[in-house]
C-alpha positions in Angstrom: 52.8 4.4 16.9 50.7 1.8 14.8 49.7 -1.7 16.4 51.3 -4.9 14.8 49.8 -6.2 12.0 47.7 -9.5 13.2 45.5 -10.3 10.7 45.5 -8.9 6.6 42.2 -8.4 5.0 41.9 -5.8 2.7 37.8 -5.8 2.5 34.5 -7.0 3.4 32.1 -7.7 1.3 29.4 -5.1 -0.4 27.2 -4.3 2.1 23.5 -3.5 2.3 21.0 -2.9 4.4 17.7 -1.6 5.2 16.8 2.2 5.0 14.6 3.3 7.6 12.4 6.3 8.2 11.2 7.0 11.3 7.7 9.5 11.9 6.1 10.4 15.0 2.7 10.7 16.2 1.6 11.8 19.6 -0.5 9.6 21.3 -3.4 10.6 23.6 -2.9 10.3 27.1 -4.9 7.2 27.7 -2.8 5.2 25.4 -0.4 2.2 26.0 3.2 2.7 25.6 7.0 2.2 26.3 7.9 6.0 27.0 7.9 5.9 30.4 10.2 3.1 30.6 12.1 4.3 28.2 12.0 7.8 29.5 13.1 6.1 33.2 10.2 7.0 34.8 10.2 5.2 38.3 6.6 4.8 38.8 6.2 3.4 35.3 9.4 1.1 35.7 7.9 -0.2 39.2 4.7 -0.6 38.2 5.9 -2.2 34.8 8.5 -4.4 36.6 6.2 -5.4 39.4 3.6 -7.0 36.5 6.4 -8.8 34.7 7.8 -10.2 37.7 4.3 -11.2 38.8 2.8 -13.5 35.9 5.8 -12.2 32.5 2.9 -9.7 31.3 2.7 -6.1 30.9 4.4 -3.4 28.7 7.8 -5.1 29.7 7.0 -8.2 27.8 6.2 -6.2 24.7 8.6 -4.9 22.2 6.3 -2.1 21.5 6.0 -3.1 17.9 2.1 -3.6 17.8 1.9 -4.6 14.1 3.9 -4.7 11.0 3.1 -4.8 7.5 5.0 -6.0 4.5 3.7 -4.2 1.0 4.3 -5.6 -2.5 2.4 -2.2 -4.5 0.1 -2.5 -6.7 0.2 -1.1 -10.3 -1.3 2.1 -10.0 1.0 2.2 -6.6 4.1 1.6 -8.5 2.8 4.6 -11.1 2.9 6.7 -7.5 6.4 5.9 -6.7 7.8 7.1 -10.0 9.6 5.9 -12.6 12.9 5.6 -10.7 11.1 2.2 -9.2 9.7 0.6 -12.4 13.2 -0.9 -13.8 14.1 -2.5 -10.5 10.4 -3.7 -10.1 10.4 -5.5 -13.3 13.9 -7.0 -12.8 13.6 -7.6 -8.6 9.8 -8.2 -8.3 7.3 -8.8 -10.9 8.7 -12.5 -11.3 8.3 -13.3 -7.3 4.6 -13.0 -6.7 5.4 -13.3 -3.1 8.2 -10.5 -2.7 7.0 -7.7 -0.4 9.2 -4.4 -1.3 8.6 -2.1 2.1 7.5 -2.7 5.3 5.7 -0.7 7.8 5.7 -1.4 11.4 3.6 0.4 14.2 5.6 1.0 17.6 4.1 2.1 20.7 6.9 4.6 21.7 9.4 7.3 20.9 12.5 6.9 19.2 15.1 9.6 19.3 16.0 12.5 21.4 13.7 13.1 24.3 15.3 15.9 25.5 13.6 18.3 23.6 10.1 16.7 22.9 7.2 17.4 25.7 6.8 14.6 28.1 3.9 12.9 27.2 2.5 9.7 24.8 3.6 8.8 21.4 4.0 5.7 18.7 5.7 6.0 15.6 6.4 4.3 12.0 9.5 2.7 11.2 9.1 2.5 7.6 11.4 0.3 6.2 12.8 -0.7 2.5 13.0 -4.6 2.5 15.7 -4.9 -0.5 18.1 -1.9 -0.5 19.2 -1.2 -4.3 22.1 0.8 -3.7 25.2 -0.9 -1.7 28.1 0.0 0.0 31.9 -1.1 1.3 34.7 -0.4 4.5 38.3 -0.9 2.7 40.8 -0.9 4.6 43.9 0.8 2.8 46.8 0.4 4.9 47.8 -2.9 6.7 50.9 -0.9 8.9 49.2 2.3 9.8 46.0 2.3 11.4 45.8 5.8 11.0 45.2 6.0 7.5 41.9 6.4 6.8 40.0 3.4 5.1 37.9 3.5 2.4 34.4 4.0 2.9 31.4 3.9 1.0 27.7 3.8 2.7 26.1 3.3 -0.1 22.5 4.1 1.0 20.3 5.8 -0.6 22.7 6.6 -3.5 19.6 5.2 -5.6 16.4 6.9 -6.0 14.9 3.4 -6.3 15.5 3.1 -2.9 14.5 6.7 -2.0 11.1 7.1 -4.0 9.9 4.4 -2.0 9.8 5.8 0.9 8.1 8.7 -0.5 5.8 7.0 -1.4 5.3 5.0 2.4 6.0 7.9 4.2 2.6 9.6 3.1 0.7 6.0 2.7 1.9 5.3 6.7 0.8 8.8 7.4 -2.5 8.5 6.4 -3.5 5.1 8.1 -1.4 7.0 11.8 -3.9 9.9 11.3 -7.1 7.7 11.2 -6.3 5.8 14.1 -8.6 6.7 17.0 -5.7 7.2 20.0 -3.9 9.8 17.0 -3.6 13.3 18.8 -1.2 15.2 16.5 2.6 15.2 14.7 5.6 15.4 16.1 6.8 17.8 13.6 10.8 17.8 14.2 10.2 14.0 13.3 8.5 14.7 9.8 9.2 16.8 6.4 9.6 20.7 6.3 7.0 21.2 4.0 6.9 24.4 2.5 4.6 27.2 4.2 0.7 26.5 2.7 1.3 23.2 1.7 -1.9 21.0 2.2 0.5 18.1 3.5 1.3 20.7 6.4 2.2 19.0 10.2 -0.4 18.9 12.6 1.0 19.6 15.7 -2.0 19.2 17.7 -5.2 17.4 16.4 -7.6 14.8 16.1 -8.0 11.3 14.0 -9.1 12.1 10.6 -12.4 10.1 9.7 -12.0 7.0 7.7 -13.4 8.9 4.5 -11.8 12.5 4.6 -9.7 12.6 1.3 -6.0 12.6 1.4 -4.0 15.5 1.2 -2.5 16.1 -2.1 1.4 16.2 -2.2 2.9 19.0 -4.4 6.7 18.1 -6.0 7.8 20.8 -3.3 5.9 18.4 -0.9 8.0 15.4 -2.2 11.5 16.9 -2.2 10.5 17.6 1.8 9.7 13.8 2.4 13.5 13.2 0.4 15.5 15.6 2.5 13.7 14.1 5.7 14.5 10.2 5.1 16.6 9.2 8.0 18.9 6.0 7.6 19.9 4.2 9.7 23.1 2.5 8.4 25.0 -0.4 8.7 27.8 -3.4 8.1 27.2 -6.8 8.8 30.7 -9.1 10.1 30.2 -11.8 8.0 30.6 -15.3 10.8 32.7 -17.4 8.6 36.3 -18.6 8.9 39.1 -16.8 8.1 40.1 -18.7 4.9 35.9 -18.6 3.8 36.4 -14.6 4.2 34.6 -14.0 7.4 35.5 -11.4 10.4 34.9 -13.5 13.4 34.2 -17.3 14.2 31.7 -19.4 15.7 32.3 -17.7 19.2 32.3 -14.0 17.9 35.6 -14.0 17.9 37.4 -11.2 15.9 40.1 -13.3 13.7 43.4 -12.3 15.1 42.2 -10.2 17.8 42.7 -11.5 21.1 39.9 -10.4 23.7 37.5 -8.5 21.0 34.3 -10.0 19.8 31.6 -8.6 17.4 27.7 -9.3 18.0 25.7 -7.8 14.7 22.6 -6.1 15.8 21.3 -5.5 12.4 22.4 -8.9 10.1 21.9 -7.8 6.7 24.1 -10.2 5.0 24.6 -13.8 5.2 26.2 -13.4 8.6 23.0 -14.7 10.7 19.8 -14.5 8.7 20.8 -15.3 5.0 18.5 -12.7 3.0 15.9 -12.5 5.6 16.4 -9.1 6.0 12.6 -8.9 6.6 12.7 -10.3 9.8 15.5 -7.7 11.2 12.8 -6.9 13.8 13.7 -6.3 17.8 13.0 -9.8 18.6 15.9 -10.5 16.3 17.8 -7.8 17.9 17.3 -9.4 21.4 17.7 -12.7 20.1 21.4 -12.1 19.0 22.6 -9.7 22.1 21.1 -13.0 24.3 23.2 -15.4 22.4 26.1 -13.5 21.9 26.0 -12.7 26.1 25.5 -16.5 26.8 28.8 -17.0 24.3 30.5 -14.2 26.8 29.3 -15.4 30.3 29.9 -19.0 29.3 33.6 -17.8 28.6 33.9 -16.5 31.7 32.0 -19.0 33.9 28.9 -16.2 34.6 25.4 -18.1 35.3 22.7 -15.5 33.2 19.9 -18.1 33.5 18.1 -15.9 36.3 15.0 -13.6 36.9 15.4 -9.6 35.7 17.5 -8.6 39.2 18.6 -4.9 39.0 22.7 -5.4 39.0 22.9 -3.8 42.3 20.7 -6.3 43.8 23.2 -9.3 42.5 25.9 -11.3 44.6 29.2 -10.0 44.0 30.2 -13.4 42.3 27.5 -13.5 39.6 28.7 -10.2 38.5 32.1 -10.5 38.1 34.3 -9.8 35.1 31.9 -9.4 32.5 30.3 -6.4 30.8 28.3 -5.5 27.8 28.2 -2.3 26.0 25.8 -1.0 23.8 27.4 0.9 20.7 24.2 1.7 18.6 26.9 3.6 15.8 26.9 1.6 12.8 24.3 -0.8 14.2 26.3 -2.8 16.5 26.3 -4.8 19.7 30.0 -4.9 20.6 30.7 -7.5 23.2 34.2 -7.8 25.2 35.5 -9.2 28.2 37.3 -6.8 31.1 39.1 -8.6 33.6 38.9 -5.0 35.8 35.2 -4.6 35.3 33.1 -5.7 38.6 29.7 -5.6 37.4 27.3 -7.5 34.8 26.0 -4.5 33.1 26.5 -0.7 32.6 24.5 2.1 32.2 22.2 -0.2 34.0 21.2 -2.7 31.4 20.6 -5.9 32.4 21.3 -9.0 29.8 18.5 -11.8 30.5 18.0 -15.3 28.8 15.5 -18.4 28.3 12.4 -17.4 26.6 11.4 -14.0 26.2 13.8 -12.4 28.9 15.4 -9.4 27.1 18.0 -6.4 27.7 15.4 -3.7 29.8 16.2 -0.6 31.3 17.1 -0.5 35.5 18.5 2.9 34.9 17.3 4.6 38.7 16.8 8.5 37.6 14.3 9.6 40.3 13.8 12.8 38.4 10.0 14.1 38.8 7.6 12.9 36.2 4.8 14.9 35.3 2.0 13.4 33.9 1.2 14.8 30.3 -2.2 17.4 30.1 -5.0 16.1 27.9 -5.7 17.6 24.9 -7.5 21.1 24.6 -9.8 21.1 21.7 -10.9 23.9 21.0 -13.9 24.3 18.0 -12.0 25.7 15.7 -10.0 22.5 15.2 -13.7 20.6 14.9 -15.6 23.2 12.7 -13.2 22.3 9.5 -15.3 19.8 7.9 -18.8 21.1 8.8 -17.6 24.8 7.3 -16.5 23.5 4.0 -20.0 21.4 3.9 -21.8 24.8 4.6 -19.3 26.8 2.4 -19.7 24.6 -0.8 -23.5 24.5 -0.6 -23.3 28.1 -0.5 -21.6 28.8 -2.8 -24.1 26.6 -5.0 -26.8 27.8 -3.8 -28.9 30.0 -6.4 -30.1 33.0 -3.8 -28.4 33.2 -0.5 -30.8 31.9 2.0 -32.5 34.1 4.6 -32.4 33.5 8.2 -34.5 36.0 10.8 -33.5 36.4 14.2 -36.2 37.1 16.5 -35.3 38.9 19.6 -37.9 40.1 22.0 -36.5 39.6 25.6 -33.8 42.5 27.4 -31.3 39.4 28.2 -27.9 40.1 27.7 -27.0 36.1 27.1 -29.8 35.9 24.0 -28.2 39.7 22.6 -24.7 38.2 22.8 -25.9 34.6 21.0 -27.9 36.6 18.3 -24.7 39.1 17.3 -22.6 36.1 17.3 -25.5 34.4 15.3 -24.6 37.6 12.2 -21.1 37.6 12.4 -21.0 34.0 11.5 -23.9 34.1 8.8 -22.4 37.7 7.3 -18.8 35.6 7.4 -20.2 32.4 5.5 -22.4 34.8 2.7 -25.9 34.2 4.5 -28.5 36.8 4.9 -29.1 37.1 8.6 -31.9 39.4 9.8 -32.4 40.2 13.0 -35.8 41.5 14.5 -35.8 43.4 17.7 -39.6 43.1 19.1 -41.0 43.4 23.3 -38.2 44.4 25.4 -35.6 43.8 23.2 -36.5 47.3 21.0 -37.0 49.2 24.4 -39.3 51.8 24.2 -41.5 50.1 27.5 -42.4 47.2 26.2 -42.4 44.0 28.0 -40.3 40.8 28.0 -41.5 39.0 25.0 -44.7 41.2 23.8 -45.4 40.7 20.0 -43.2 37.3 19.6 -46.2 35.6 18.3 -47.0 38.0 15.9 -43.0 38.2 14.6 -43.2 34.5 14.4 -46.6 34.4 12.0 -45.6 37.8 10.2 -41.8 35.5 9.3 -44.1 32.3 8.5 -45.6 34.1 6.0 -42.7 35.8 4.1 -42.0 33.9 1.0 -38.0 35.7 1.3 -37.3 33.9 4.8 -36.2 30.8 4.4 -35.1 30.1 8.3 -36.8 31.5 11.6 -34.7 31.4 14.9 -36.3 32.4 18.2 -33.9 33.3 21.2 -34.9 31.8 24.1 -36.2 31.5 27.5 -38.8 34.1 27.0 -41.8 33.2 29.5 -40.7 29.9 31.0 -40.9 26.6 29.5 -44.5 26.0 29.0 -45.2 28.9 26.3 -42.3 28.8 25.1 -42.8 25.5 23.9 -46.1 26.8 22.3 -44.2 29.4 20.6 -41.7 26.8 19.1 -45.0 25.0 18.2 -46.1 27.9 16.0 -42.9 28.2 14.1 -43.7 26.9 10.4 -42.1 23.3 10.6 -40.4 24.2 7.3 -38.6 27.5 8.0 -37.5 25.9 11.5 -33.7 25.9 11.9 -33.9 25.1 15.4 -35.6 21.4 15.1 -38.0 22.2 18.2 -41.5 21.4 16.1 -43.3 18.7 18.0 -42.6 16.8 14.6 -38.9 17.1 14.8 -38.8 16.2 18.4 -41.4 12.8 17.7 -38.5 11.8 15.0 -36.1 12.2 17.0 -37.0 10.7 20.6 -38.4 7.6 17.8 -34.9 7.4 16.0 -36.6 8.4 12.7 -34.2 9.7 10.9 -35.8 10.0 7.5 -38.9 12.0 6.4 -40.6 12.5 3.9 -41.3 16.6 3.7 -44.6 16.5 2.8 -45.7 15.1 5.5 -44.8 17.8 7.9 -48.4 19.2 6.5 -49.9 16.7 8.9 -49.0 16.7 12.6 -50.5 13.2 13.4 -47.3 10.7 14.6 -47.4 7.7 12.4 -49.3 4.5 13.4 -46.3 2.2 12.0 -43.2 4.0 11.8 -40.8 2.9 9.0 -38.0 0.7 10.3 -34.7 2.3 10.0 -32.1 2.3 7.5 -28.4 1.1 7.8 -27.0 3.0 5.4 -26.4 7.2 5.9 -28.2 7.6 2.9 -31.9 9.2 2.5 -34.1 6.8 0.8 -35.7 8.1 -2.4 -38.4 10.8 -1.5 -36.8 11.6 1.5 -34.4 14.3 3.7 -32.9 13.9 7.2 -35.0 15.3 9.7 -33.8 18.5 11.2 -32.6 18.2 14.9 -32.0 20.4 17.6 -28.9 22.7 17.2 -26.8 22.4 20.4 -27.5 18.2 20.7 -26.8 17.9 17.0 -23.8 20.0 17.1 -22.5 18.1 20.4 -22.5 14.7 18.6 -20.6 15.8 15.6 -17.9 16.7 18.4 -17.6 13.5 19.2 -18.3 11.9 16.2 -15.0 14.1 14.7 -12.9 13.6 17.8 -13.2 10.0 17.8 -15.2 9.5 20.4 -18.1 7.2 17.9 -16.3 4.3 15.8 -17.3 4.8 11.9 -16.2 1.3 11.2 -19.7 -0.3 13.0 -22.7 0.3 11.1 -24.8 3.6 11.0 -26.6 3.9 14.1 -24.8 2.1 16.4 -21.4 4.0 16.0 -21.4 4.9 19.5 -21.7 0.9 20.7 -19.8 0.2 24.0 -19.7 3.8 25.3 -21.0 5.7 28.2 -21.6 8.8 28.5 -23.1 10.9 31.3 -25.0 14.2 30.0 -25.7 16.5 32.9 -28.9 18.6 32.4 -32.3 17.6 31.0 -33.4 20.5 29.6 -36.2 20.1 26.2 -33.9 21.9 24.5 -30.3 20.5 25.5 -29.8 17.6 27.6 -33.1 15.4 26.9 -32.5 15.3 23.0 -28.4 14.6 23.2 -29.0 12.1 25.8 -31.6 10.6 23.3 -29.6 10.8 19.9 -26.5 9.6 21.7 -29.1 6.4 22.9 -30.1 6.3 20.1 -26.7 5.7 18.6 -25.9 3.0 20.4 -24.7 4.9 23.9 -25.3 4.3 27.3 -26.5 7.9 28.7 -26.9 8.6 32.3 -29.3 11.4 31.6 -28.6 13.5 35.6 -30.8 16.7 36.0 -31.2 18.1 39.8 -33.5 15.7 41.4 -33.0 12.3 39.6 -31.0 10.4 37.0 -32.2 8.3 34.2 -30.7 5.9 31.7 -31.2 5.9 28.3 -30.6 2.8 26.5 -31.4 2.0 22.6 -34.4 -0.6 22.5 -33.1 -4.1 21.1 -34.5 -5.0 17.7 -36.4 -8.2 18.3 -35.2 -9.7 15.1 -38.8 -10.4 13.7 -40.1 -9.1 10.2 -42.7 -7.3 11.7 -42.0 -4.8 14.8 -45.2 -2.5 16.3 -42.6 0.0 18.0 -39.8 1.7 16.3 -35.9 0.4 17.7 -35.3 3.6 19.8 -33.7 4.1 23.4 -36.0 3.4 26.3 -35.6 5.5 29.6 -35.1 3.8 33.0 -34.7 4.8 36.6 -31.0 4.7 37.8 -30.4 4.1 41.3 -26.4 5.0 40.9 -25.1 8.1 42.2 -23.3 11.2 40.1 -20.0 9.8 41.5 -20.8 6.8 39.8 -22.3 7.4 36.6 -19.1 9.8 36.1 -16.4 6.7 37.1 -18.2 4.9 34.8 -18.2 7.7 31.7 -16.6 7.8 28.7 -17.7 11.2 27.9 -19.1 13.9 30.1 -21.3 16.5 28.7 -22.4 18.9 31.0 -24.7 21.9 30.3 -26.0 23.7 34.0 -26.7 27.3 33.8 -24.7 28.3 36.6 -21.3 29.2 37.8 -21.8 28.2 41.2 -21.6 24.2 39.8 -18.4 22.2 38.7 -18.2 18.8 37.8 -15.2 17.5 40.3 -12.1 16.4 38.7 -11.3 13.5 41.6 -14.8 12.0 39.9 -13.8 11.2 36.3 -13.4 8.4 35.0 -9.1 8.7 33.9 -8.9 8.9 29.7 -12.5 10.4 29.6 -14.1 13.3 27.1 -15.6 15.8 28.6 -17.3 19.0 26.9 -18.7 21.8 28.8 -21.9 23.5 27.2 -23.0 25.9 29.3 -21.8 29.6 29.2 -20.9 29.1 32.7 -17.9 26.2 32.9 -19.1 23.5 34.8 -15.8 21.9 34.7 -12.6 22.3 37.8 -9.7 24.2 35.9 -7.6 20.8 36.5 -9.8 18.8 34.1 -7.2 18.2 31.9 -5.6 16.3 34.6 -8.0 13.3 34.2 -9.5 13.7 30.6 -7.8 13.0 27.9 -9.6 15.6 26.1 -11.7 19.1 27.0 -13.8 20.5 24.8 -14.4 24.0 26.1 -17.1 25.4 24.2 -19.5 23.9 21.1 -21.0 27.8 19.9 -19.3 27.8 16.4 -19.7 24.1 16.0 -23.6 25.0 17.0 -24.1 27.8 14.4 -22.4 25.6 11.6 -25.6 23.4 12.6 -27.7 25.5 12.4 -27.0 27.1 8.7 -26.9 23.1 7.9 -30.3 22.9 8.9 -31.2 25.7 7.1 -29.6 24.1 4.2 -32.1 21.3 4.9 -34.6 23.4 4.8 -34.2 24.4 1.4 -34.1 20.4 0.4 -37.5 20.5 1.8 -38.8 23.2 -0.6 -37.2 21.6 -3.4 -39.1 18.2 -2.7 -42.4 20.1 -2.2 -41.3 21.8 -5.5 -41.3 18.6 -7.4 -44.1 16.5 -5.9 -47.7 17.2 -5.2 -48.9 16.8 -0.9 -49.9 13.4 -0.5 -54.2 12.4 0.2 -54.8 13.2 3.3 
């Protein structure tokens, strides 16, 4: 049976709308976001609640949006949409100087099904065309039988002006999400099935891209992907208006005709609330409308809503009678009505606030477990990209491969397993890696390290070997650090001359190679340079392997901020480096000092602080800006609640750093063969580095690559007057 007729109007105006694309990133765990609320998650909701009920601050008085950008394109933008744009730019845009065409807006949460993605952080980009081309109409096509089925046109996307666009966005959005420092991977059933080896692949789990890395490039395959994956979300806008102007409902959201049914548009596209201003269709706009249109209800029915967030349980029986409000999110609408059975002021637990900011927020009470999401587990292989292709295209440059000799004279096990790994990743990357077995390492009775020396000055002296690497501990630290000492400063990979180490402890980062002949520190040493570029006549100094290879962790994960300037990208972090070996802890705590860190250097029987020296400002300086070391009177406990990265490097299985000690959100990377860190680390850091060995050969074969700078600057100027 068909209702009565009450009101004729055989269609609405053409509609249009935004289209909207939605990505998402994961977050890492130390990031601020809406999931939890939206995920129901009682301690998040109390905690939440409790600091918006306090003083109207936290995450609950945030619409998670944390920025938004409009984007007019430039020229050479509009040539990377495509040539489905350029008519409808010339006739929509290039008149209006001030006529933005997308916008992209930053939100600090998920949006979408949960049920399926891993509990944990995200934010995402709504990406967003401003000025849809294509349009779209609801006919209705029978006035006496509602069950014919009306006419129906979307009309979205039916217009490749509208889609190429958000190509376009989609991979400009991407880009900028990758870079930012709290980025920890893509959500991938929220992005483009690209094709199997595309460069624009997902990456499900990773790190932020530095500022400078080049961006992928897209193939057409790559493009059609982004097409098939833009998501719209589509919908009609009830014109407010009278009956005889056209409109659907009146001034109190009344449905013309329709006793009892009233209409609240969510997403006003047309002239219904915000003429034109479909730019501003934002949440606040959103909550703005639901608030009014809840006040026009509760007015109606004599319902006071100007009151605090109370969950509707908690409400006298009188304030919550008669009214309810139910969210309809198909088609975009807020559909308000009145039910004279209904004994509550909300359902599904959503409140409706008013005055100010109060919004609609979730009281839903699922007490189901939450379990806090791991941090992330980066393992080298995910570093080592950029460093390999450094070391790969130089190679593959190069005129000769370079040599590198291994000298191995002790019977320990450790040094035999570092020097095999040491060839399989020289013989993989096309460098000839010799190793010489001398003392106990050959057998035959000889003793722990007999004939090093002579190995070392036989290599010096061997115009084919262009690196020398010694595996140690061999006798203890005193002669060992002669031995390093008789290494040719110009064929050592390992940066342990006493030269290398004076540049480094002085934050000299510069040298001139020639003047490696002379062993004499420098009376005024030069002051440094800005810029991460050599000045003429000079080469980076070499540095020590595992330090060096330890701070390119951190500079790739995030951890140093490449937008200060060079030598002072780690600024405002603290870092706690346990071990003070020459070799290992002493030079990273003094490069990441040097950078702009505060180190707690911790070794077994004292801790020290490194901090960088303070340039005095004056034209003339008789010291060098480099850290200083002071006496710390704070405990372990407390340098490590204090950290934001914790580096430890102890020989020994027997030590572990304790979880309960971290500082929550922190970095922590475990040098030593033995792992110093609890198996729960995860549970506090927001990322683990397990291991830096590949990261420290890569290194290593860029040192040697140095090395051969050297020789080329030697080459092409004569020694300097001594």
């Amino acid at each position: 049976m068909s209702p009565p007729v009450v009101y004729s109007k055989p269609w609405v105006f053409m509609t249009a709308d935004h289209d909207i694309m939605f990505s998402v990133y994961k977050a890492a765990p130390e990031a601020e976001s809406l999931d939890g609320i939206i995920r129901n998650e009682p301690d998040v909701i109390a905690e939440m609640s409790s600091q918006w009920h306090s003083d109207g601050s936290g995450l609950m008085a945030s619409n998670g949006a944390d920025t938004a950008v409009k984007i007019r394109p430039s020229e050479q933008e509009i040539q990377e949409i495509g040539p489905e744009f350029r008519e409808v730019w010339d006739r929509d845009y290039a008149h209006l100087p001030d006529r933005p065409v997308l916008l992209f807006g930053a939100m600090s949460l998920f949006t979408g099904d949960f049920s399926n993605a891993p509990t944990r952080k995200y934010f995402l980009n709504a990406l967003y065309n401003l000025h849809a081309v294509a349009r779209g109409h609801i006919h209705i096509t029978d006035a006496h039988d509602a069950t014919t089925a009306v006419d129906f046109k979307s009309g979205f996307l039916e217009s490749m002006a509208d889609v190429k666009p958000l190509v376009w966005l989609y991979k400009y959005a991407r880009e900028i999400s990758r870079r930012v420092p709290l980025f920890r991977g893509e959500y991938a059933p929220m992005h483009p099935a690209f094709p199997p080896g595309s460069s624009a692949v997902v990456v499900e789990d990773g790190i932020p891209t530095p500022l400078t890395a080049p961006r992928p490039v897209y193939t057409e395959d790559d493009d059609k992907a982004i097409e098939f994956r833009v998501v719209v979300a589509f919908g009609m806008s009830p014109a407010i208006a009278t009956r005889e102007d056209g409109g659907v409902v009146d001034s109190k959201l009344n449905v013309h005709g329709i006793h009892g049914l009233k209409v609240a548009d969510k997403l006003p596209a047309d002239v219904s609330i915000c003429p034109n201003n479909v730019a501003a269709n934002t949440y606040s706009t959103a909550v703005t409308v639901g608030e009014k249109a809840a006040l026009i209800v509760a007015e109606e029915l004599g319902v006071d809503l100007h009151c605090s967030a109370i969950p509707p349980a908690a409400r006298p029986h009188a304030a919550r009678r008669r009214a309810m409000v139910r969210p309809f999110t198909y088609l975009g609408l807020w559909a308000v009505g009145a039910s004279h059975s209904t004994a509550t002021l909300s359902s599904g637990g959503t409140c409706v606030l008013a005055s100010g900011f109060r919004r609609l927020v979730s009281m839903a009470t699922d007490t189901k477990q939450h379990v806090a999401p791991k941090g992330l587990l980066m393992k080298a292989d995910a570093i080592a990209g950029p460093f390999l292709e450094e070391v790969q295209s130089a190679l593959t440059d190069a005129v000769r491969k370079p040599r590198l000799v291994g000298i191995l004279s002790t019977s320990s096990a450790p040094s035999r397993a570092y020097a095999e790994f040491t060839r399989k990743q020289c013989v993989a990357l096309g460098v000839d890696f010799v190793l010489r077995d001398v003392g106990a390492a050959r057998g035959e009775g000889l003793a722990e390290g007999e004939g090093v020396e002579e190995a070392i000055i036989e290599a010096n002296g061997d115009d084919s070997v262009d690196g020398i690497m010694v595996y140690y501990p061999i006798f203890g630290p005193q002669q060992d650090n002669y031995l390093q000492q008789v290494v040719s400063p110009y064929k050592d990979v390992e940066g342990l001359n006493f030269k290398f180490h004076y540049n480094l402890y002085h934050n000299i980062r510069y040298l001139d190679p020639r003047s490696l002949l002379s062993s004499a520190p420098l009376i005024e040493p030069p002051i440094p340079t800005t810029e991460d570029v050599p000045p003429p006549g000079t080469v980076k100094s070499v540095l020590p392997c595992t330090p060096l290879a330890i701070v390119k962790c951190l500079e790739r994960v995030g951890v140093y901020n490449s937008l200060l300037r060079y030598g002072d990208r780690a600024y405002g972090k603290t870092v706690t480096v346990i071990n003070r070996s020459e070799v290992v802890g002493r030079p990273l705590g003094a490069l990441l000092a040097n950078d702009g860190a505060r180190v707690f250097s911790v070794d077994i029987d004292s801790i020290q602080e490194y901090t960088k020296r303070p340039s005095d400002g004056s034209a003339e300086r008789k010291y060098h800006p480099r850290h200083v070391v002071r006496p710390c009177t704070r405990s372990l406990e407390e340098c490590l609640a204090h950290s934001d990265v914790v580096v430890s490097a102890v020989p020994s299985a027997a030590y572990k750093v304790r979880t309960a000690a971290l500082k929550d959100g922190c970095v922590c990377v475990n040098v030593s063969s033995d792992k110093n860190f609890e198996a729960d680390v995860r549970e506090k850091a927001s990322m683990y580095i397990p291991a830096v060995g590949k990261i420290t050969i890569l290194m290593l074969l860029r040192n040697l690559l140095r090395l051969g700078e050297y020789q080329e600057v030697l080459a092409s100027a004569p020694a300097p007057a001594s």
